[in-house]
Every structure is written in structure tokens, then in C-alpha cells.
C-alpha positions in Angstrom: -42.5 -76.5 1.4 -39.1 -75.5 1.2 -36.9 -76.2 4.0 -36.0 -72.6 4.9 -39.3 -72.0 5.5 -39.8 -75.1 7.5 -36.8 -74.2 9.5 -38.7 -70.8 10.3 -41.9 -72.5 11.2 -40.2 -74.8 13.7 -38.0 -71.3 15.3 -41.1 -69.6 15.7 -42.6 -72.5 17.2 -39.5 -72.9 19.8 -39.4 -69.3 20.7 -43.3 -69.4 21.2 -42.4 -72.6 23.8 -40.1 -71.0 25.7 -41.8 -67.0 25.7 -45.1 -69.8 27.3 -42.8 -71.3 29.6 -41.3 -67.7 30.8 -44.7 -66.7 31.3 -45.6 -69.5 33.8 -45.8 -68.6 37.5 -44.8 -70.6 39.9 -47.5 -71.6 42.3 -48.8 -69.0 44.7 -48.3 -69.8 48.4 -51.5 -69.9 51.0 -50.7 -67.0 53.5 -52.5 -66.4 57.0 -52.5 -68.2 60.9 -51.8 -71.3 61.2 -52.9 -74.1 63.3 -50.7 -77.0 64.3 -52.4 -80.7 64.3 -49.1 -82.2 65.5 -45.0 -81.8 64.7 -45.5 -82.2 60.7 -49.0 -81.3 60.3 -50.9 -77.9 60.1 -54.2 -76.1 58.8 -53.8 -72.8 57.2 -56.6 -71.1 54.7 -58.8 -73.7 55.7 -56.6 -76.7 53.8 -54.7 -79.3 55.9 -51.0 -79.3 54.7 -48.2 -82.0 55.5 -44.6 -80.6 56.1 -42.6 -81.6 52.8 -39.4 -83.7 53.4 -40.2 -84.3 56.9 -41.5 -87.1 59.2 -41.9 -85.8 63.1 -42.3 -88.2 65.7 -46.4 -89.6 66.3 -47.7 -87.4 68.9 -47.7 -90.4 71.4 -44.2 -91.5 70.8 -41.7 -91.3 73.2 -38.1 -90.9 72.4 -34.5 -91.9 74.3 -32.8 -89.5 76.1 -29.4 -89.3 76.9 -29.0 -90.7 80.0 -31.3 -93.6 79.5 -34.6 -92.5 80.3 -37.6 -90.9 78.0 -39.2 -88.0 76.3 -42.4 -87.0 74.9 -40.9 -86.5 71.6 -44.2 -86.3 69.8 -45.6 -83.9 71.8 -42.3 -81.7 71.8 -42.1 -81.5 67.8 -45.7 -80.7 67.6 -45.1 -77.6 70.4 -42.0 -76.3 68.7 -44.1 -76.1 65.4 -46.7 -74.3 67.4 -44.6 -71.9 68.7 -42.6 -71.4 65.2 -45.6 -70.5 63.3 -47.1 -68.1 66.2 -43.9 -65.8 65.8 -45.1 -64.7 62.4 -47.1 -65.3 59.3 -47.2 -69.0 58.0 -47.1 -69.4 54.2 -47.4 -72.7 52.4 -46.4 -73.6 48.6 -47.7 -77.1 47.7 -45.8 -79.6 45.8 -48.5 -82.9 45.9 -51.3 -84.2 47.4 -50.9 -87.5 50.4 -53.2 -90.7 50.3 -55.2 -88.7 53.4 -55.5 -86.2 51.0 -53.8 -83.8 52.6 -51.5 -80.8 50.8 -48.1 -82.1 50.6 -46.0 -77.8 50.6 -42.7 -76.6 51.5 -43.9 -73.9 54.4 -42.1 -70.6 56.3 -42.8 -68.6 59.3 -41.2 -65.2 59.3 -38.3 -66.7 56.7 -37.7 -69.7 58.6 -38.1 -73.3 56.4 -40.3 -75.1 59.1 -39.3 -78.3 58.0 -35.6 -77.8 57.9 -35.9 -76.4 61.4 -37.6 -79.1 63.1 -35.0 -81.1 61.3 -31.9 -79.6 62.4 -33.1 -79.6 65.8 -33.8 -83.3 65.7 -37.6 -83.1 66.3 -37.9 -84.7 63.1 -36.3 -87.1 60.5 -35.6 -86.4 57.2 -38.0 -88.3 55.0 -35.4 -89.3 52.5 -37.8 -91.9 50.6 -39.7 -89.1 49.4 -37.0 -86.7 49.1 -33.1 -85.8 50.2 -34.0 -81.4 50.7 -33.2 -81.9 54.3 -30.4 -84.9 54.2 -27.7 -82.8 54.8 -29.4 -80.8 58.0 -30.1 -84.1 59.2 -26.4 -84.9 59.3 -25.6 -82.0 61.5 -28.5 -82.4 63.6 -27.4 -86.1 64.3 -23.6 -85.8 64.5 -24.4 -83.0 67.6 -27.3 -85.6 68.8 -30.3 -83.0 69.2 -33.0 -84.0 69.7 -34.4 -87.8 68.5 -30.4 -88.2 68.1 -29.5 -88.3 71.5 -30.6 -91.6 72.2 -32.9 -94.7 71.1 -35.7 -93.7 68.7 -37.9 -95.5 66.5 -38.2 -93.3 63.3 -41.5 -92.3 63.0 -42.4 -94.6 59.9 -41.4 -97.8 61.7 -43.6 -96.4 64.5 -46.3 -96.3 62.6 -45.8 -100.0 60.9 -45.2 -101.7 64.1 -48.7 -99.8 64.9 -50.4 -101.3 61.9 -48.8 -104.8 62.4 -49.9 -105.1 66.2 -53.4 -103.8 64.8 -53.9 -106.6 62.2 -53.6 -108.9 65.0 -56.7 -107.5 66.7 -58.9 -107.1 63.8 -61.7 -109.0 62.0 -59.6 -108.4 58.9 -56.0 -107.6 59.0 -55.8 -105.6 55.4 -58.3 -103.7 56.8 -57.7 -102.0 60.2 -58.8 -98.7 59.7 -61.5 -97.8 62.5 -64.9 -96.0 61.4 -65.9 -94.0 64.7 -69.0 -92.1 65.1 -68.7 -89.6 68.3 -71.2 -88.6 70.9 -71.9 -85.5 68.8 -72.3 -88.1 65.6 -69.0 -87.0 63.4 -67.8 -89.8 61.9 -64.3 -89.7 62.0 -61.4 -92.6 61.2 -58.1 -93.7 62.9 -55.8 -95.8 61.2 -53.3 -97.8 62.9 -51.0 -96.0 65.2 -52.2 -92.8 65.1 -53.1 -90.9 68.6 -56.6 -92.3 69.6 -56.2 -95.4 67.6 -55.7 -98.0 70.6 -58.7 -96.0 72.9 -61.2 -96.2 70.2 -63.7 -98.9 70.0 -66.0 -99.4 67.0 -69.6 -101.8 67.3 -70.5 -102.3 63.4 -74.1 -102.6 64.8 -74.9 -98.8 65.5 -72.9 -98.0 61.9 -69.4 -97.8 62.7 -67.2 -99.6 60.4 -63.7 -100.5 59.2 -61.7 -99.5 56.3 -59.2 -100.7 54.2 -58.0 -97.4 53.0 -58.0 -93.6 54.0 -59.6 -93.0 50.5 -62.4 -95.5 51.5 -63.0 -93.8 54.1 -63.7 -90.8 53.2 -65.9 -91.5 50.1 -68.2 -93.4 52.6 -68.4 -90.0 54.8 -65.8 -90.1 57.4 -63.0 -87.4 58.2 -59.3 -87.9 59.1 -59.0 -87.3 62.6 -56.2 -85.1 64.0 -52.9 -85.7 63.9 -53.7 -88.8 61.5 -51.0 -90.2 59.1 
């Protein structure tokens, strides 16, 4: 084949490429009401979505205050979301999926970027590991010391490890501290290490609870993530 017409073949091709890629729309955000689980956490259309770029306190942490003593930090992210998101509609783009299976999406409430919110107010951290959106907010919110930034705080991922680490001390197998409860009303839902019920729950293998190794175990043998999990 001559190489003109080779040369043709392969422009045709490229402008094909890019008239595809034009056409491609970006993904469509989930509208509606939505319900906060705690200060990064939220349901909306029925799907359980995780802030993006954000890690708010655990809803039992406490934080530093200024002048020495403490505050329900936890608590106080997970009400600010609450009231964010019942001053308009919520709407959630997703960007990835978490190991809980959870919708990992960049979300708004009447314009407002939850997640750069709660950060610049200090009622989260910016979760740099996974991504630097909210870095520079975090600055600001720590050089005027709202929030977790006005005294001691354990960021909310060391929270969690020391949870898992003080678990695996307590547990027939340390890999695998994940508890398997069955309620009163027979749901069987899991806690992993650190998260709100976590320390209050007891589980007796003999009437079929059970621990897991994994979230993903978990779930494939029938239990749900309870709220406000990790």
C-alpha cells in the first residue's frame, strides 16, 4: 500500500479517536436527600458514598481543645455534614469503589464541596495518601487552628490503627478481628476494629456469630457493614 494512503488511514483513524473521546460524558452525579452515617460518610439514591479526599474524625473520637480539655470531634463533623446537606440538594459524582465497598465521589450541597468544607473548618483531615485536592485548605484551616487544629488530635487513620492493634490483643486470631454480630432482630452485621460499637459488641461463635479477616469476607458470608464503619 502506498504510504500516502497509509498516512490517510492512520488520520482518519486519529480523528475517529479523538471525535470518540469528545463524545464521552463524564459520569453523571446521583441527585436527591441525603443521609449522613457519620462526618465522611452518607447514603444518597440508596448507595453508601465515602467523602473523596477526606478522613473525619471516628464518631467516638474526642479531640483537644484549646485550653486543654476535650471535644466530641466525631460527633461534631458528622452534625456539620448533617446540617450541610439538609440546606439543599446533595449530589454525588463517584471516582472508585473502598474495600467496604462503599462509592468513593466528590459530593455538593447547594454548590458547596462537602469535603473541602469540613476541611477548611478543621472537622476533617485531608487524606493526602489517597490524594492532595484538599492540601492546600488544610493549610489554612490549620495555620488559623479550627477545628481538630486547635489542639492535640489523633488523625483519624492512626485512631483507627491503634483501634485495630489494641483489638488483636483481645482476639482468638489477631489478623482476624473483624466481629460477625447477629442482632436481636437477627441482621447480621460486622464491626471492624475501632469503629463506633466495636468495643460494646460481643460475639459467641456457638449461636453463629463469627470473625473475619476482611470487610470483603464479610460480606460474601452474609453480613452488612454497620454504620459509621471504616
Amino acid at each position: 500500500m502506498p504510504r500516502s494512503a497509509l498516512l490517510r488511514i492512520a488520520s482518519a483513524a486519529a480523528a475517529l479517536a479523538l471525535g470518540l473521546a469528545a463524545c464521552e460524558k463524564p459520569p453523571e452525579a446521583q441527585r436527591g436527600t441525603a443521609q449522613v452515617i457519620d462526618g465522611d460518610t452518607l447514603d444518597l439514591a440508596g448507595r453508601r458514598m465515602r467523602l473523596h479526599g477526606i478522613d473525619a474524625p471516628e464518631l467516638d473520637q474526642t479531640c483537644g481543645r484549646a485550653d486543654g480539655g476535650s471535644w466530641p470531634c466525631g460527633r461534631a463533623a458528622r452534625d456539620r455534614l448533617a446540617a450541610l446537606v439538609a440546606e439543599a440538594e446533595t449530589a454525588c459524582t463517584a471516582r472508585d469503589r473502598d474495600g467496604y465497598g462503599r462509592i468513593i465521589a466528590t459530593c455538593t450541597a447547594g454548590g458547596r464541596d462537602l469535603g473541602e468544607t469540613l476541611v477548611g473548618e478543621g472537622l476533617a483531615w485531608a487524606y493526602l495518601h489517597f490524594s492532595r485536592a484538599y492540601a492546600e485548605t488544610e493549610t489554612r484551616a490549620r495555620a488559623a487552628r479550627r477545628g481538630v487544629w486547635q489542639g492535640e488530635a489523633e488523625a483519624a487513620w492512626d485512631y483507627r490503627r491503634h483501634g485495630w492493634q489494641a483489638a488483636a490483643a483481645t482476639v482468638p486470631d489477631p489478623a482476624c478481628a473483624i466481629k460477625g454480630n447477629i442482632t436481636a432482630s437477627g441482621e447480621r452485621i460486622y464491626h471492624p476494629p475501632g469503629s463506633t460499637w466495636y468495643a460494646r459488641t460481643g460475639i459467641d461463635t456457638a449461636s453463629g456469630e463469627a470473625w473475619f479477616c476482611t470487610a470483603a469476607e464479610a460480606e460474601a458470608a452474609g453480613w452488612r457493614a454497620a454504620a459509621g464503619n471504616r
